[in-house]
C-alpha positions in Angstrom: -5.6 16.7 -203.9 -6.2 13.5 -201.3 -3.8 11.3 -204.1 -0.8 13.6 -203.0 -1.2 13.6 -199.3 -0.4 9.5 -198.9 2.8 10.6 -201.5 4.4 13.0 -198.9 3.5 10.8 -196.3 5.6 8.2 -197.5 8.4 10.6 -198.5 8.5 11.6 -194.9 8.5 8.1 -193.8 11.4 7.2 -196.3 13.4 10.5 -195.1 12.4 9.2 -191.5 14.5 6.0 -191.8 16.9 7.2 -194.0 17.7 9.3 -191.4 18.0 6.6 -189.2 21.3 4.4 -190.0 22.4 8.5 -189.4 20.8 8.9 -186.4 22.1 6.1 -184.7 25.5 6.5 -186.0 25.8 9.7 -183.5 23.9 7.5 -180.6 26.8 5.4 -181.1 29.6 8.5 -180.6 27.8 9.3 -177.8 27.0 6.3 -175.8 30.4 5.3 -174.6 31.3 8.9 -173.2 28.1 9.5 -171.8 27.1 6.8 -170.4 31.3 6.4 -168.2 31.0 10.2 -168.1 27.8 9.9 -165.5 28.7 7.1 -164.0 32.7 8.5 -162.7 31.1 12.0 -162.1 32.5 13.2 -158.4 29.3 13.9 -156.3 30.0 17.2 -153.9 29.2 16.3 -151.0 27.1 19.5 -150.5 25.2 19.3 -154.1 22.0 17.9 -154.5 22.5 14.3 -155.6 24.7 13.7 -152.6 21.0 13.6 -151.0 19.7 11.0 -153.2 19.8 7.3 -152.4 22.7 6.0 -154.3 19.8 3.9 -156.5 17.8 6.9 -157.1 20.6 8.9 -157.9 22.0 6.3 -160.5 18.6 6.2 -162.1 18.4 10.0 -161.8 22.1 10.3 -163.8 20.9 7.8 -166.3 17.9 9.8 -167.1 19.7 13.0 -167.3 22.5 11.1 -169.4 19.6 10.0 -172.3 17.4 13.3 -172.3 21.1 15.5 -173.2 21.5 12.1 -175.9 18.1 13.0 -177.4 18.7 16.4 -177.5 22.0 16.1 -179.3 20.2 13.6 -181.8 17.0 15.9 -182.1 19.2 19.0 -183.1 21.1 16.7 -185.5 18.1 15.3 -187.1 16.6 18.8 -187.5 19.7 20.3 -188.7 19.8 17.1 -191.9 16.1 17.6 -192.5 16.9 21.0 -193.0 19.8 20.3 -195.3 17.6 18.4 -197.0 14.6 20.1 -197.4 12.2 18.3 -195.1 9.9 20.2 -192.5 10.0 19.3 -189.0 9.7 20.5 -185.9 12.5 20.4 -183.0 9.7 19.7 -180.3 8.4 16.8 -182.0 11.7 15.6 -182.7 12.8 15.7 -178.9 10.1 13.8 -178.5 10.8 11.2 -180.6 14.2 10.6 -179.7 13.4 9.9 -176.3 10.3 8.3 -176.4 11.4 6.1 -178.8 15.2 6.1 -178.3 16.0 6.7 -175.3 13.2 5.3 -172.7 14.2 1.6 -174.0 17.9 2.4 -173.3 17.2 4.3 -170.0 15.4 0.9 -168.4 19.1 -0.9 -170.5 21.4 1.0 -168.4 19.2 1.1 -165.2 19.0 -2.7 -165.3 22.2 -3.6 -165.9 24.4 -1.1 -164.0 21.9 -1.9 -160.9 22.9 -5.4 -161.4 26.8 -4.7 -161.9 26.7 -2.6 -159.2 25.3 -5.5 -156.8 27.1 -8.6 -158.6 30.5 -7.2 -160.1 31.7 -10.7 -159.6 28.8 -11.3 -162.9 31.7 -9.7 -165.2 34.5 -11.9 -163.9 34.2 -15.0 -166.0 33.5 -14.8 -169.6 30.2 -17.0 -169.7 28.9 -15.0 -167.3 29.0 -12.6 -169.7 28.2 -14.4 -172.6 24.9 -15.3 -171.1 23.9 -11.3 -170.4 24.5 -10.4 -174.0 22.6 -13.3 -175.0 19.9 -12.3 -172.8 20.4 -9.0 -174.5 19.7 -10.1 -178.0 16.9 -12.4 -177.0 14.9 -11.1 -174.9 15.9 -7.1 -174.7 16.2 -6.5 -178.1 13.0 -8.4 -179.2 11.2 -6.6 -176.3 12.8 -3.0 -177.6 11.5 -3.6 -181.5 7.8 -4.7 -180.7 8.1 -1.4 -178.4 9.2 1.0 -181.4 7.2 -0.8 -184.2 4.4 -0.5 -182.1 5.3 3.5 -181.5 5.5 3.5 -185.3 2.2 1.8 -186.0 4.2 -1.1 -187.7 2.8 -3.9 -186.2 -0.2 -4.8 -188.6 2.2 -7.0 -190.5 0.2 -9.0 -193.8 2.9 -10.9 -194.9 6.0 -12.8 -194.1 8.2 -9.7 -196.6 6.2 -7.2 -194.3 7.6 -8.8 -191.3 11.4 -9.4 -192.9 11.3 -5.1 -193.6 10.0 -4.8 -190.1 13.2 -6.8 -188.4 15.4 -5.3 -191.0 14.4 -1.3 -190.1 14.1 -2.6 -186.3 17.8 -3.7 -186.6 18.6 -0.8 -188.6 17.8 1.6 -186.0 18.1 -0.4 -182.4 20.9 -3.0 -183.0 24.5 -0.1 -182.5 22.7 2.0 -179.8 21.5 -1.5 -177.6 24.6 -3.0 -178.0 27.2 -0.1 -177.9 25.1 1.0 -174.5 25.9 -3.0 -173.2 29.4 -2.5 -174.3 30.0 1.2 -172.5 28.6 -0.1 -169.6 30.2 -3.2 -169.4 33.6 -1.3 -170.1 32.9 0.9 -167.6 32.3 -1.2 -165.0 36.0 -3.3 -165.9 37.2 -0.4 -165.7 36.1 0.3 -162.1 37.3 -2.8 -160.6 40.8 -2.3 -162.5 40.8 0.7 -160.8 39.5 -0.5 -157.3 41.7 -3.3 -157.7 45.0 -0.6 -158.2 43.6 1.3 -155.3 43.4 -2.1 -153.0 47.4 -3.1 -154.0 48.2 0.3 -153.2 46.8 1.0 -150.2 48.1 -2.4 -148.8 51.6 -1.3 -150.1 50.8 1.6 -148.2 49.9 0.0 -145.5 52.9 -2.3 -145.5 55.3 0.6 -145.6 53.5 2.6 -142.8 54.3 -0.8 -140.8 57.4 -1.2 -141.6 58.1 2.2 -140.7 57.0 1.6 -137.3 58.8 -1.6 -136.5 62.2 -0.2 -138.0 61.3 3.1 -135.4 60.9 0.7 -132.7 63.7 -1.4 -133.2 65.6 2.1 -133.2 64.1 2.6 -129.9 64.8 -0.5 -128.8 68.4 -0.5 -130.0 69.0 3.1 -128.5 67.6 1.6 -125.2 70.1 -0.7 -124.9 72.8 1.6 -125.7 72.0 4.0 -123.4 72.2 2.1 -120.5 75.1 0.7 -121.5 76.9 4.2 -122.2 75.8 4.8 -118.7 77.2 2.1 -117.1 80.5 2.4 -118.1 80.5 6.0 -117.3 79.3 5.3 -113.9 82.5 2.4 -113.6 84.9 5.3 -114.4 83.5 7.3 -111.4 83.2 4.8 -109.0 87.0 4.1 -109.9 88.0 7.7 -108.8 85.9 7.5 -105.3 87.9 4.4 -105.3 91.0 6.3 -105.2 89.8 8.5 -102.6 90.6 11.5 -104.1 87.2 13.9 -103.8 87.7 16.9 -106.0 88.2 14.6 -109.1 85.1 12.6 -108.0 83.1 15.4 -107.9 84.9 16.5 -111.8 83.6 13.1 -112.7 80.2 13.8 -111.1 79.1 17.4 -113.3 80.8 16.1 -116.6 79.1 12.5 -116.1 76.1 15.1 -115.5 76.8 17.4 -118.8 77.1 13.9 -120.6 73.3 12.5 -119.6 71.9 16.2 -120.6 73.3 15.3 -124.0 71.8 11.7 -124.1 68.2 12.8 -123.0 68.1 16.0 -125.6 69.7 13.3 -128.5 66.9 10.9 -127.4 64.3 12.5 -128.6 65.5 12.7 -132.0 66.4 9.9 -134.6 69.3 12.1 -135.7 71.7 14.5 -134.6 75.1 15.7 -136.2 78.6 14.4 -136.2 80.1 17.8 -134.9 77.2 17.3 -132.0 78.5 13.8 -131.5 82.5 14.8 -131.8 81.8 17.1 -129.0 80.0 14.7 -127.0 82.5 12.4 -127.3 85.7 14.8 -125.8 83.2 15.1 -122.8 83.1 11.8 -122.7 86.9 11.7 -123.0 87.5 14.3 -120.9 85.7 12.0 -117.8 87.6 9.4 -118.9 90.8 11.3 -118.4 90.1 12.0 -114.9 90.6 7.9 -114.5 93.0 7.3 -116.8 94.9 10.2 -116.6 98.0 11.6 -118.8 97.9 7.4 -120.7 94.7 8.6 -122.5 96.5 10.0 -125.4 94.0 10.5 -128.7 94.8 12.0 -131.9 91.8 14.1 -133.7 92.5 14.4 -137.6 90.3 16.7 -140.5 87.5 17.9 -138.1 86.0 21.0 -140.2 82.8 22.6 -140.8 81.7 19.8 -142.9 80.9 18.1 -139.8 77.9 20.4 -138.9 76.3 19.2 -142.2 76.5 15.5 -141.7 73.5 13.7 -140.2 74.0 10.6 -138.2 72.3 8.3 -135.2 72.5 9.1 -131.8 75.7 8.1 -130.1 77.1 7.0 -132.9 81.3 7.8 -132.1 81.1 7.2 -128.4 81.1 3.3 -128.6 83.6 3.5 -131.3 85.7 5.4 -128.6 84.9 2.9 -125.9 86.0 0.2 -127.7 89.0 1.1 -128.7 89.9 2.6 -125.3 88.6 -1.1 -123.9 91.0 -2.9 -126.2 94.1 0.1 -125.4 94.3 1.2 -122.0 92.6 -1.5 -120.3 94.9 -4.3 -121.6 98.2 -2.7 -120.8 99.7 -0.2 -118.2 101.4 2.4 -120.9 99.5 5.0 -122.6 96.9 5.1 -125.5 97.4 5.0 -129.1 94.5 6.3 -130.0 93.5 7.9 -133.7 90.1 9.6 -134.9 90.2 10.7 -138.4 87.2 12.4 -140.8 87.8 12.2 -144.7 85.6 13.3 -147.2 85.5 10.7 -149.7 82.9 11.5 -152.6 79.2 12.1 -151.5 80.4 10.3 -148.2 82.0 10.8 -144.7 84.3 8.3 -143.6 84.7 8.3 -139.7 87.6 6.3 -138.4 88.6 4.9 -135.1 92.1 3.0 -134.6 93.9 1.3 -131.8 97.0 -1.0 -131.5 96.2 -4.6 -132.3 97.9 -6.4 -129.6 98.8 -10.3 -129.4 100.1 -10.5 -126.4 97.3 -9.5 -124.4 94.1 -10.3 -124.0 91.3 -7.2 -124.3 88.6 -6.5 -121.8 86.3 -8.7 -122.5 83.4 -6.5 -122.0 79.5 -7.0 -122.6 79.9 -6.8 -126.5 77.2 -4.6 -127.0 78.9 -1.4 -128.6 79.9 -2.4 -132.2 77.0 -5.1 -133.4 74.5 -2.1 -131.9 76.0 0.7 -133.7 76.2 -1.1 -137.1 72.4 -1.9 -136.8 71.2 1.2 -135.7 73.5 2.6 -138.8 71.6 0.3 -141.3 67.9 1.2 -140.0 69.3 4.9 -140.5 70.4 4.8 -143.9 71.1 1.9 -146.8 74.7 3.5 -147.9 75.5 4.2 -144.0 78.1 1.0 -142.5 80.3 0.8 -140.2 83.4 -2.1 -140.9 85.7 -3.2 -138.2 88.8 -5.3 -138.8 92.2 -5.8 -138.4 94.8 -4.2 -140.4 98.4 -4.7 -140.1 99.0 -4.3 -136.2 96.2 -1.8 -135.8 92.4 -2.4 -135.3 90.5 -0.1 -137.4 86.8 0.4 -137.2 85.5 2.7 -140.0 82.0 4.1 -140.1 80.7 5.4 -144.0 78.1 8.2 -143.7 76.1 9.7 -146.8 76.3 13.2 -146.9 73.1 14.5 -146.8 70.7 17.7 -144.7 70.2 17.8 -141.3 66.6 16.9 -140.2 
């Protein structure tokens, strides 16, 4: 009866380590996602572990991590002894799997994420590296088997082939799971300064483009705040021309439409777009003031204003100094009347916005403070990329053309 007692022993000893090449085989599956799957788990702000110390909680995720590991291994172990007819029992398993798996891992992950975690710059250069993992094998590993063979009761070695089994079952069941749990972690932790690295480019592209925003808004400002002014200016020259002439009742005309024309700038100023129907009509204010000065010379010809106009989005005063200019370089440079055009032509997914006067040699235009043109063109690029405005000479005409995507009205 005692001779077969030491027989099942052993046959439970064998099926022990046979099981584990198995065994760790599965630690190895689940190292990887367990270990990246506790370490890039959100934390609620109202939970629990959002209470911990971010060191406690680590340690407390770790832990968790390796007890749901040595269940998983327990209940596969139980189900192969099963399979292969070998009584155990789950408890004692669990046991085993963590007290002799998992603890030595637990203090692994612990030990090195806590390090990561305080030195990422270790991972950055490859001998840094290479000196952990050997660190790993020669001290951590050593450390691990004496722990396990000592578990085991395997430490009374008698002979140098009793101490070459021992390192070949220590390796056999501690070499995948140490290293694949350096690996994971490591991994992880390139991982998360790819990721903080991605983060950092993007929110100083972010950053970038929020400033950019608000120095192309300020120079739209600024540009409008020189226009304005301007546009005022001249206004206020064609009224003091018709005080100048001593004739009150158009002076006073000139007084409520020059009124009507600064209601229109101050509700346009407070947006960075308005519409080119909203502009035409500020414009024949405009004109209409202007024709109390110049009278029946201001001649202008409006061609292919439609509906389509109410749909098109543009800057702020974006016609009148179109209108000045070609009124400076008309009617102020000769005594006969205007030969003024306007013209709107759909032309693809654009608007094209025209404004043409006589090109005169023989005269010399108002000189004027220059402002009107070189404003509107930059205030048209800050607006839109595909929005210009060209001005040139063509033939005996001056034509300055503006190009407006078609697009919603903000």
């Amino acid at each position: 009866m005692n001779t077969g007692a030491p027989q099942a022993s052993n046959n439970v000893t064998k099926n022990r380590f046979r099981g584990d090449g198995v065994a760790h085989t599965h630690i190895c599956r689940m190292i990887c996602a367990g270990i990246l799957f506790q370490m890039t788990s959100p934390v609620h702000p109202s939970s629990f572990f959002s209470r911990i110390e971010p060191f406690a909680r680590n340690v407390l995720y770790i832990v968790l991590l390796w007890a749901a590991i040595s269940a998983l291994g327990a209940l596969q172990t139980y189900s192969d002894n099963l399979r292969g007819g070998v009584s155990s029992h789950y408890p004692a398993l669990l046991a085993t799997w963590f007290i002799e798996y998992a603890v030595p891992l637990i203090v692994l992950s612990c030990g090195l994420s806590t390090l990561l975690i305080h030195r990422p710059a270790l991972i950055e250069r490859p001998r840094n590296v290479v000196a952990m993992f050997a660190a790993l094998v020669l001290v951590f590993q050593p450390v691990q088997w004496t722990y396990m063979a000592w578990l085991r009761g395997y430490l009374h070695i008698a002979s140098m082939d009793d101490a070459r089994q021992l390192l070949l079952r220590m390796l056999l069941v501690g070499w995948f799971s140490t290293t694949g749990t350096f690996a994971a972690i490591l991994a992880f932790f390139y991982w998360r300064q790819s990721k903080e690295r991605e983060l950092a480019w993007q929110r100083s592209q972010t950053d970038m483009l929020h400033l950019r925003l608000a120095l192309e808004e300020q120079r739209m400002l600024a540009l409008r705040a020189q226009l304005e002014p301007h546009f005022l200016f001249n206004a206020l020259n064609a009224i003091s021309a018709l005080v100048r002439s001593g004739d009150k009742t158009l002076g006073l005309q000139g007084i409520s439409l020059l009124s009507d024309l600064l209601r229109y700038v101050l509700s346009a100023g407070v947006r960075n777009t308005t519409t080119v129907a909203a502009e035409l009509r500020f414009v024949q204010d405009y004109l209409a003031l202007q024709r109390l000065r110049y009278g029946d010379r201001l001649r202008m010809h409006i061609d292919g204003a439609g509906a389509l106009l109410d749909h098109v989005p543009c800057p702020p005063l974006l016609l009148q100094p179109l209108v000045e200019n070609a009124l400076r370089h008309d009617l102020d440079c000769t005594s006969g009347p205007s030969d003024i055009h306007m013209y709107f032509v759909e032309e693809g997914d654009a608007l094209l916005i025209g404004v043409t006067n006589p090109a005169r040699d023989d005269v010399s235009a108002n000189p004027g403070a220059g402002l009107g043109l070189a404003n509107t063109q930059d205030r048209l690029r800050l607006m839109h990329a595909q929005a210009s405005l060209k001005a040139s000479r063509q033939g005996d005409r001056f034509v300055a053309e503006v190009r407006l995507p078609l697009g919603q009205v903000e």
